[in-house]
N, C-alpha and C positions, 0 to 999 in steps of 0.2 A: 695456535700451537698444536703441533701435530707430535703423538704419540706412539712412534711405529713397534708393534708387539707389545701395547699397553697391558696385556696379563693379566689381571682382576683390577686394575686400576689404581693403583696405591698411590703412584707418583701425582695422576688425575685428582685423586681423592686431597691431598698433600696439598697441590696450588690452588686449588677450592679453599681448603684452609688456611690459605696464606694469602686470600682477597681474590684472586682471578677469578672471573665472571667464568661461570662454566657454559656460556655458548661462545666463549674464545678458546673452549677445549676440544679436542679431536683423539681418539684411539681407535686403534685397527688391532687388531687381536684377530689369528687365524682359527684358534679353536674358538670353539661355538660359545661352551660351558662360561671358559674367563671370559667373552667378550661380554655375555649377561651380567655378569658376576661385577666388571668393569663400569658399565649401566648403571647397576643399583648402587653403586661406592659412589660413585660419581654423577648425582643425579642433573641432568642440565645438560651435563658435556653428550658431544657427540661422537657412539663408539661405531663402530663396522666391522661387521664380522670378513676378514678380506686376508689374503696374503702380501708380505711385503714386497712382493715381488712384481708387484698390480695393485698398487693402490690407487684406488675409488675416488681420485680428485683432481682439481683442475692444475695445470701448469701454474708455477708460481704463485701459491696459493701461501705458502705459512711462510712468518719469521721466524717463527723458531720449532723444531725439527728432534725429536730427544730419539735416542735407540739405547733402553739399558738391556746386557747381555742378550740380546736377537741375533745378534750376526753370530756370534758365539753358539748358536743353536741349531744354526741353517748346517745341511747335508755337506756343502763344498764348494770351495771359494767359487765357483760359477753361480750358487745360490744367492752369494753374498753379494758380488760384484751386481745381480741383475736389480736386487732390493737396493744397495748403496745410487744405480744408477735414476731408481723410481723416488730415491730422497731424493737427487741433484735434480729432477722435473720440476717435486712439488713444491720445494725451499725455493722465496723466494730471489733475488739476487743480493737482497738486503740480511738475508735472516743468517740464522746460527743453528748447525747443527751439532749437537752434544751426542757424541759416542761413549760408553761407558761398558768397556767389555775386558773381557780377565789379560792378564798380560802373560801369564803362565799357564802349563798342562793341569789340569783339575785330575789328579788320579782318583779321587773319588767319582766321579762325571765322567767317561771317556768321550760319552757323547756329546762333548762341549770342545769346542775349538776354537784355538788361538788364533786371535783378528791382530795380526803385525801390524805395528803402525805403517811399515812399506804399503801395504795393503790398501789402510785407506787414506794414505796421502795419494797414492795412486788414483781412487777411485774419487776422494772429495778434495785433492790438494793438501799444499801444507797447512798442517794446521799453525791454529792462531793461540793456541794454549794446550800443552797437556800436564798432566798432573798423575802420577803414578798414587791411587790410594788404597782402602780397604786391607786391612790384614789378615789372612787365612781366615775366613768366614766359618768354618767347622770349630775352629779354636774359640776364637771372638763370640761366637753363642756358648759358651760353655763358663764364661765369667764374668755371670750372672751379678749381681750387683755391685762388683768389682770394675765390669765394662765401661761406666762413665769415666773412670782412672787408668783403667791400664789400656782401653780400645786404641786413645792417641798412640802411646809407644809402642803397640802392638803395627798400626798400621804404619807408623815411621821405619820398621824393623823388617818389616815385612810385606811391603807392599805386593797384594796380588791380582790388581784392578785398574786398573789406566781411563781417564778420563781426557777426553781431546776435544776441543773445540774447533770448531770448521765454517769458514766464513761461505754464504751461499754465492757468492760472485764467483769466487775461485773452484767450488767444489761446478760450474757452469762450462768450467773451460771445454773445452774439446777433449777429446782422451785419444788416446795414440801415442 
């Protein structure tokens, strides 16, 4: 499993805690700081300090392929297109890549942008599941023990996050 913009490793740290052997884990993290940071949460797995635009591994190497909010981060859709086209290398023709990027403008954030589902049906095919979740993340921190009860109707009401699954055979086709 490969991790592209693993961040300090949360997600990494997460399927360690839920049995996955951490030499079946992989993160690439482009700053230096979170990729250590990645490292020590997740000790075992294997982090690289690398961008996703060039990732450091072999052709059809991983089944399964995660990116939460990275493309969302990158400078412009030619940043985007070049990382989505260095997932379709390393994913294998079997695997699953999970995208999880905002579906709306963050006026808090400018510097965050909207990854269209056009976008990356374009770049990995149609996808094989998406799922519109998360509720206005600035809200949803603010109710505080209340969160376990009101987060579900929050995120049914308000969906500001989309989550798409992409099969690796499809996201292999040719592009044109």
């Amino acid at each position: 499993m490969l991790d592209v913009g693993c961040g300090t490793g949360w997600l990494l740290e997460a399927l360690t805690q839920h049995g996955v052997a951490p030499l079946h884990l992989h993160g690439v993290e482009a700053i230096p700081a979170r990729a250590a940071a990645a490292a020590r949460r997740a000790p075992g797995a294997r982090i690289e300090t690398a961008d996703a635009r060039k990732l450091p591994y072999e052709s059809d190497r991983f089944e399964l392929v995660t990116l939460v909010t990275v493309l969302s981060s990158m400078a412009d859709e030619g940043a985007v297109a070049a990382a989505l086209a260095e997932v379709r290398r390393v994913a294998s023709p079997t695997a699953l890549i999970l995208c999880y990027e905002p579906r709306l403008p963050n006026p808090l954030n400018r510097n965050t942008r909207v990854i269209s589902p056009r976008q990356l049906q374009r770049e990995l095919g149609p996808p094989v599941a998406s799922r519109r979740l998360t509720g206005l993340p600035p809200l949803a921190r603010r109710l505080g023990r209340a969160a376990p009860r009101l987060y579900p109707l929050l995120a049914r009401v308000a969906p500001t996050h989309r989550l798409t699954a992409h099969a690796g055979a499809a996201a292999r086709r040719p592009r044109g």
